[in-house]
C-alpha positions in Angstrom: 10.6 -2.0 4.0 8.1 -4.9 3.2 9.3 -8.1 0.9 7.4 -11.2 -0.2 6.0 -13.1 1.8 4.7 -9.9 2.9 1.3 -9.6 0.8 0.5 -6.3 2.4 1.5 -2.3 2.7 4.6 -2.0 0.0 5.2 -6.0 0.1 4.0 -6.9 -3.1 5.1 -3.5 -5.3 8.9 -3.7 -3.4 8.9 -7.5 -4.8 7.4 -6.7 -8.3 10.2 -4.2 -9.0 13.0 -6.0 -7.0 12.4 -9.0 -9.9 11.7 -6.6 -12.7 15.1 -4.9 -11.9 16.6 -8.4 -12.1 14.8 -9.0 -15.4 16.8 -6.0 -17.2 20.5 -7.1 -16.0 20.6 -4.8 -12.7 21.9 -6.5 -9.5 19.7 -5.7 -6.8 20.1 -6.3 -2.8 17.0 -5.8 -0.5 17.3 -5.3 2.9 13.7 -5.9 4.9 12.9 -7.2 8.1 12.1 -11.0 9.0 8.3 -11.2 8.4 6.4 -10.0 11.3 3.4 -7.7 10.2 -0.2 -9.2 11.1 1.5 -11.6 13.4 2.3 -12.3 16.6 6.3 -13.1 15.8 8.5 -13.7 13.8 7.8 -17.0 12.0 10.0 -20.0 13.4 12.2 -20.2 10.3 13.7 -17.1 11.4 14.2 -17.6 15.0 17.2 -17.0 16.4 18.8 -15.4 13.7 20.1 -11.6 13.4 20.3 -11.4 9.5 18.6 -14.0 7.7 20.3 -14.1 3.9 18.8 -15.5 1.3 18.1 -15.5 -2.6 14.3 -15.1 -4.5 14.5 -14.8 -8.1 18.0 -13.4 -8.6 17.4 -10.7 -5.5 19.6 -11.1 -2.3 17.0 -10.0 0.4 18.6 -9.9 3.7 16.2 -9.6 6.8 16.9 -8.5 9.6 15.4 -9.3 13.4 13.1 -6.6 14.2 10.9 -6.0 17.5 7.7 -7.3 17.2 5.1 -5.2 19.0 2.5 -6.4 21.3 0.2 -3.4 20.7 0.4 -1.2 17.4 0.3 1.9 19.4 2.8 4.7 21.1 5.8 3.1 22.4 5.5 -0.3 21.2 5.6 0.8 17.7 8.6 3.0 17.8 11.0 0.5 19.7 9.9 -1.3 16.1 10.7 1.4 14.2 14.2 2.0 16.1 15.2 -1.8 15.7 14.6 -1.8 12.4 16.6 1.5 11.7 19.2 -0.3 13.5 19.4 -3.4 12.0 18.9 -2.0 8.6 22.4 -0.3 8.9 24.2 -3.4 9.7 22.3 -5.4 6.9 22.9 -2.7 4.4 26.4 -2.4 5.1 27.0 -6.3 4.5 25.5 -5.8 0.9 28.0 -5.4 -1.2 29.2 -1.5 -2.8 25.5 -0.4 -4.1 25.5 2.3 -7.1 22.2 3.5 -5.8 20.1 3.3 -2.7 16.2 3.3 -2.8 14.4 4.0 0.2 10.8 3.1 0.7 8.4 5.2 3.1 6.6 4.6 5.6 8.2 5.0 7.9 10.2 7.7 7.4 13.0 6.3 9.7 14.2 4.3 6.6 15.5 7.4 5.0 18.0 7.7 8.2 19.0 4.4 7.6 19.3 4.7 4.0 21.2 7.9 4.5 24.0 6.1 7.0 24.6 3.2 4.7 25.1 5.9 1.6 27.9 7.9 3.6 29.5 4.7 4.4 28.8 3.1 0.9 29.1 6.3 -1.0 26.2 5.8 -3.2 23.2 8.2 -4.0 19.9 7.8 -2.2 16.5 7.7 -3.8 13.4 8.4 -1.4 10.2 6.7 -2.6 7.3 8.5 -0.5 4.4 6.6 -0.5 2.6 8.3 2.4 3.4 11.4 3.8 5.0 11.2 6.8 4.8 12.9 9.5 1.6 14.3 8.1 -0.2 11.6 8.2 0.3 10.2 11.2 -0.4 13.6 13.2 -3.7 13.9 11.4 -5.0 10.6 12.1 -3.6 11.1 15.8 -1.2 7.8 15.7 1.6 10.4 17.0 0.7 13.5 19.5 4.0 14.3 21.5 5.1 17.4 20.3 8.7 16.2 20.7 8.4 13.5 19.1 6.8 15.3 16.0 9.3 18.2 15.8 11.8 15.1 15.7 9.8 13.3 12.8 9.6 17.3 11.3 13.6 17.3 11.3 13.7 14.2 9.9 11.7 14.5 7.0 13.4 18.0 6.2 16.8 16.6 6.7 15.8 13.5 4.3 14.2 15.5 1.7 17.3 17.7 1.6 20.2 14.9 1.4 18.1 12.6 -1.1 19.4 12.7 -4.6 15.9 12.7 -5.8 12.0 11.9 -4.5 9.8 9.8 -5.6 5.7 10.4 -4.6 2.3 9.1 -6.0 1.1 11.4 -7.1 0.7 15.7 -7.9 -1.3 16.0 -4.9 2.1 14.9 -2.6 4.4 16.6 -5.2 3.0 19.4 -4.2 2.7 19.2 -0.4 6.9 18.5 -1.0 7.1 21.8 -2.8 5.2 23.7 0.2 7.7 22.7 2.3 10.6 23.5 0.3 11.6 20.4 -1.8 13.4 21.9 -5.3 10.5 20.5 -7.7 13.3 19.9 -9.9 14.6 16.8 -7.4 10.3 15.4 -7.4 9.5 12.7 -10.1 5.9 11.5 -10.3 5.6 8.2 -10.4 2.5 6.1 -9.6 2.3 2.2 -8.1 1.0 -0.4 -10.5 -0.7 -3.4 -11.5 0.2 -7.1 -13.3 -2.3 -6.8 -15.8 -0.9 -9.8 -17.2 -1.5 -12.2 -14.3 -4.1 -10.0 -12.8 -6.9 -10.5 -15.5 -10.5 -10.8 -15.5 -12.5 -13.7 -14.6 -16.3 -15.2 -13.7 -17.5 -13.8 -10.4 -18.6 -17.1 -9.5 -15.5 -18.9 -9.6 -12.8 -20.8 -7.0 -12.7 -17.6 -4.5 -16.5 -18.0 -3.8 -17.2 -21.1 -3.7 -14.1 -21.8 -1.2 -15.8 -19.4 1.1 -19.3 -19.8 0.5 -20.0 -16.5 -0.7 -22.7 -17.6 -3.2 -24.5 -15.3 -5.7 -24.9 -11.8 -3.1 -24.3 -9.0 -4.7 -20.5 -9.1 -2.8 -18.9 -5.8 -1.9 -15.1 -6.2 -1.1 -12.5 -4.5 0.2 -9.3 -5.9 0.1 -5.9 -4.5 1.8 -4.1 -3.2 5.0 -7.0 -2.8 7.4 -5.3 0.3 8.9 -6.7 3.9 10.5 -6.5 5.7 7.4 -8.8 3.4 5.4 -11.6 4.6 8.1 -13.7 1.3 7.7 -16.0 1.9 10.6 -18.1 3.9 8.5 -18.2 0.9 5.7 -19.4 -1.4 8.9 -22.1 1.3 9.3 -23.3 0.8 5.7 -23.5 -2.7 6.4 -25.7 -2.1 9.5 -28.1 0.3 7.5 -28.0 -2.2 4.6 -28.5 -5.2 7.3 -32.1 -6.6 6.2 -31.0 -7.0 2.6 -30.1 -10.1 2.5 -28.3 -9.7 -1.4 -25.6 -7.6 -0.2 -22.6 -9.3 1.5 -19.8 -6.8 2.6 -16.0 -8.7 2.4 -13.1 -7.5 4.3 -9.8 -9.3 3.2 -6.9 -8.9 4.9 -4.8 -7.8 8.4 -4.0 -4.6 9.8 -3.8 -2.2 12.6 -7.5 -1.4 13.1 -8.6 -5.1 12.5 -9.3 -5.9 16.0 -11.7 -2.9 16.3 -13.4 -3.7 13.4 -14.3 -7.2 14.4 -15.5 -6.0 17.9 -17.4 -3.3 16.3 -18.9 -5.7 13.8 -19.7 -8.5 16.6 -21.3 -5.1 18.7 -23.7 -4.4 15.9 -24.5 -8.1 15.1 -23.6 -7.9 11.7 -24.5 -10.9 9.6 -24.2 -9.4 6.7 -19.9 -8.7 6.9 -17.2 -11.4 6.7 -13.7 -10.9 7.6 -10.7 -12.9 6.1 -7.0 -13.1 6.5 -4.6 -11.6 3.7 -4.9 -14.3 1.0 -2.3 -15.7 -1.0 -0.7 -14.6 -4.4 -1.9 -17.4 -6.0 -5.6 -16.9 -5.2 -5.5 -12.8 -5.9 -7.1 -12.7 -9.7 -10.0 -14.9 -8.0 -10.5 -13.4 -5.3 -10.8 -9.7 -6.9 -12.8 -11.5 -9.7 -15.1 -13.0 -6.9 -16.5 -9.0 -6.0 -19.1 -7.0 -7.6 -17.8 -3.8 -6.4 -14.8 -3.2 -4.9 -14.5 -0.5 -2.5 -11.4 2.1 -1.8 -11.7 4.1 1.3 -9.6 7.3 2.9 -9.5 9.0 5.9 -11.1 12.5 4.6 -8.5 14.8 6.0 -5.8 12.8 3.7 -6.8 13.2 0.1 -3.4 14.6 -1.0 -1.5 12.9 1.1 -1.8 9.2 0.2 -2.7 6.9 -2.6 -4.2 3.7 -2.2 -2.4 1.4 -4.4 -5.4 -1.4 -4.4 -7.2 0.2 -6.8 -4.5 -0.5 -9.8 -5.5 -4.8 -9.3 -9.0 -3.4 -9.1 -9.1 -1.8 -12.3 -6.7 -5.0 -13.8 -9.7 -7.1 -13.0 -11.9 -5.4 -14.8 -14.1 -4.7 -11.2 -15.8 -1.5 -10.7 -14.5 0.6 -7.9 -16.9 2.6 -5.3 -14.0 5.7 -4.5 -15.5 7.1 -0.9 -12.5 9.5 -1.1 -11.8 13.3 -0.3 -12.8 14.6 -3.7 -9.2 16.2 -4.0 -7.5 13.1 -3.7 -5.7 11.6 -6.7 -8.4 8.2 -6.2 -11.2 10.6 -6.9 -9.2 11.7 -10.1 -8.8 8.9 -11.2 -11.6 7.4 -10.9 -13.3 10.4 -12.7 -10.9 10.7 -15.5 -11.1 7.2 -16.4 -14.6 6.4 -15.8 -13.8 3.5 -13.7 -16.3 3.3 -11.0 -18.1 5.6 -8.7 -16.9 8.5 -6.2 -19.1 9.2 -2.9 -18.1 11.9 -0.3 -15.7 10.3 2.5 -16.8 8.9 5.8 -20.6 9.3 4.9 -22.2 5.6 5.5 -25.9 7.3 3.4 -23.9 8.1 0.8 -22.2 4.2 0.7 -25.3 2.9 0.7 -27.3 4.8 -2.2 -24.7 4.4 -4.0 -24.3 0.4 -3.9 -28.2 0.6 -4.0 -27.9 1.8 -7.7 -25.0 -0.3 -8.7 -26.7 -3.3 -7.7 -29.6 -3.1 -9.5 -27.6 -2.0 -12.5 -25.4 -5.1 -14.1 -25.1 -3.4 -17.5 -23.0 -0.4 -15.6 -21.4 -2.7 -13.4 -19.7 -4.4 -16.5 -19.1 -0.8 -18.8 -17.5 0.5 -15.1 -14.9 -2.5 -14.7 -13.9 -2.7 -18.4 -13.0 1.1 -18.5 -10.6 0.0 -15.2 -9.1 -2.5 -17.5 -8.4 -0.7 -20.5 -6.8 2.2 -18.5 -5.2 0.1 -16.2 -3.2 -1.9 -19.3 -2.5 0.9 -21.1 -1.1 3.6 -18.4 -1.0 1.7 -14.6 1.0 -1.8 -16.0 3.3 -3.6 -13.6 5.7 -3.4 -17.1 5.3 0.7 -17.8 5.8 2.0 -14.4 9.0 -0.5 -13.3 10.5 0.8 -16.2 10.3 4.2 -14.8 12.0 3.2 -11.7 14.7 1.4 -13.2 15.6 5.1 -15.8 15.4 6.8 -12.7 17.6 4.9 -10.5 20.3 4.2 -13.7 20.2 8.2 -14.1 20.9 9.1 -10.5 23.8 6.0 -10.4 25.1 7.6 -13.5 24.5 11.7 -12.1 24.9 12.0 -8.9 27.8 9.5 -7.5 29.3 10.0 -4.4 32.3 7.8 -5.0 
């Protein structure tokens, strides 16, 4: 599980509800690991240390020491996995008596970890599912022993089972649950969210741009966890077919597995025309999404029911259209449909990219009726406010239902 200062994956939305818990009178304990993801260790104010305790707006967070990786591949990443399972157990027992456990996912090795400390604890788990594991990881080929996927298949049946109830994105994943058993009655829909009150619209040409010199190009952004799944080789393709134009600027914000193959793939095909930048800061976020024209949201074709982007909820809050290249069965494409938000292109099909942001950028007028659609849907059903709430009933019915003490 991912905590502030972690600005990426489940970082910011594990934060958000952490502090909104504490906002209604619940006492809440998070157990995370010492930062690590997108660097190269763990940072020197953790050194040294095997749980680091500490207090952020009325949340304990205890992190524990994790392996950090050289390589996000194979081996590497499971002895990461396995120390955190580890050392989540021995952090989670040290927190005092819980009423209710809520496990986030990925990776699915939480839910064993959750599942120890609940015996021991005697207190309910929730399992939040916000990608489908192992699914997802055997499509995009990030896990090919078959031993070591039959063990992930066991694991995710033997979670599903002892979990007092489930959590998913979205109907698409309630349903993949259902298919493989799961009592629909124990499933609860409920989707990730934006701060539509500090995430607000603003200029394009404000702070964000002129800090990085973006100027007045029609600026195409995507901003998130630069991981397989988000399949941006085939947005660096765009850019290459798009290359002489020199109004279009493609912006990619932000760290990742697959970041290292996007910046040699951009450097092979001399791409002028594509910036990369770190993960930016809290602070900067309403700018920086304010900053784009379009703002692109990107899966792997073969996972349209099996994971939901959450970066499209700040989208929306900024009132910035969004260009969907999505499976069309996926709940992005849904939404992006049903709300009139922004624009939906086939998956993994560069043409398709780039007659698409052809149109939008000769069309201003759209641009603007697109990104206040996002907004007014994104206050009224996808607010930071609306969803925590749902969280917080669920976990106070389950404490309430389904004690094990």
């Amino acid at each position: 599980m991912r905590f502030h200062p972690d600005l990426t994956g489940t970082g910011p939305l594990v934060t958000d509800l952490a502090q909104d818990l504490v906002s209604v009178g619940d006492e809440v304990s998070v157990v995370t690991s010492m930062p690590h993801y997108g660097r190269k260790g763990i940072p020197a104010g953790y050194k040294g240390k095997l749980i680091h305790r500490s207090t952020s707006h009325g949340v304990e967070v205890l992190r524990t020491w994790v392996y950090v990786p050289p390589s996000p591949r194979g081996f590497y990443r499971a002895v990461n996995y396995l120390s955190y399972t580890f050392m989540s157990v021995v952090a989670g027992i040290l927190c005092d008596r819980p009423d209710v456990i809520l496990c986030v996912n990925p990776p699915i090795t939480v839910g064993f970890s959750g599942w120890v400390v609940s015996v021991i604890r005697h207190a309910p788990m929730v399992f939040n599912v916000q990608d489908v594991w192992p699914d997802c990881l055997e499509i995009i080929g990030q896990v090919r022993n078959p031993i070591l996927i039959r063990i992930f298949r066991w694991l995710e049946t033997f979670i599903y089972g002892i979990s007092a109830r489930i959590t998913v994105l979205s109907q698409g994943m309630k349903q993949n649950l259902i298919e493989k058993g799961v009592d629909e009655e124990k499933i609860a829909v409920i989707p990730n969210w934006a701060d539509v009150s500090y995430i607000e619209p603003c200029a394009r040409n404000n702070g964000f741009r002129r800090t990085h010199d973006l100027g007045d190009r029609f600026l195409i952004m995507f901003a998130g966890n630069l991981g397989y799944i988000s399949v941006l080789e085939m947005v660096l393709e765009a850019a290459r077919l798009l290359k002489n134009d020199p109004d279009i600027l493609f912006l990619i914000v932000g760290e990742g597995n697959a970041k290292r193959s996007l910046l040699e793939r951009a450097r092979a095909l001399d791409l002028h025309n594509v910036r990369f930048l770190p993960t930016q800061p809290r602070e900067v976020l309403p700018q920086m999404l304010g900053a784009a024209d379009l703002a692109l949201v990107t899966l792997d074709r073969r996972l349209g029911l099996l994971n939901v982007p959450s970066k499209i909820y700040p989208i929306m809050a900024s009132s910035r259209p969004v260009l969907a290249a999505v499976p069309e069965d996926s709940e992005i494409a849904h939404l992006v449909k049903r709300t009139g938000c922004g624009v939906w292109v086939p998956p993994e099909d560069p043409s398709a990219l780039v007659i698409a942001i052809r149109a939008l950028s000769r069309d201003r007028e759209l641009l603007e009726e697109l990104g206040a659609r996002g907004r007014e849907h994104a206050v009224s059903q996808y607010s930071r406010q609306r969803i925590t709430k749902k969280y917080h009933d669920l976990l106070r019915e389950v404490a309430r239902t389904c004690s094990l003490r």
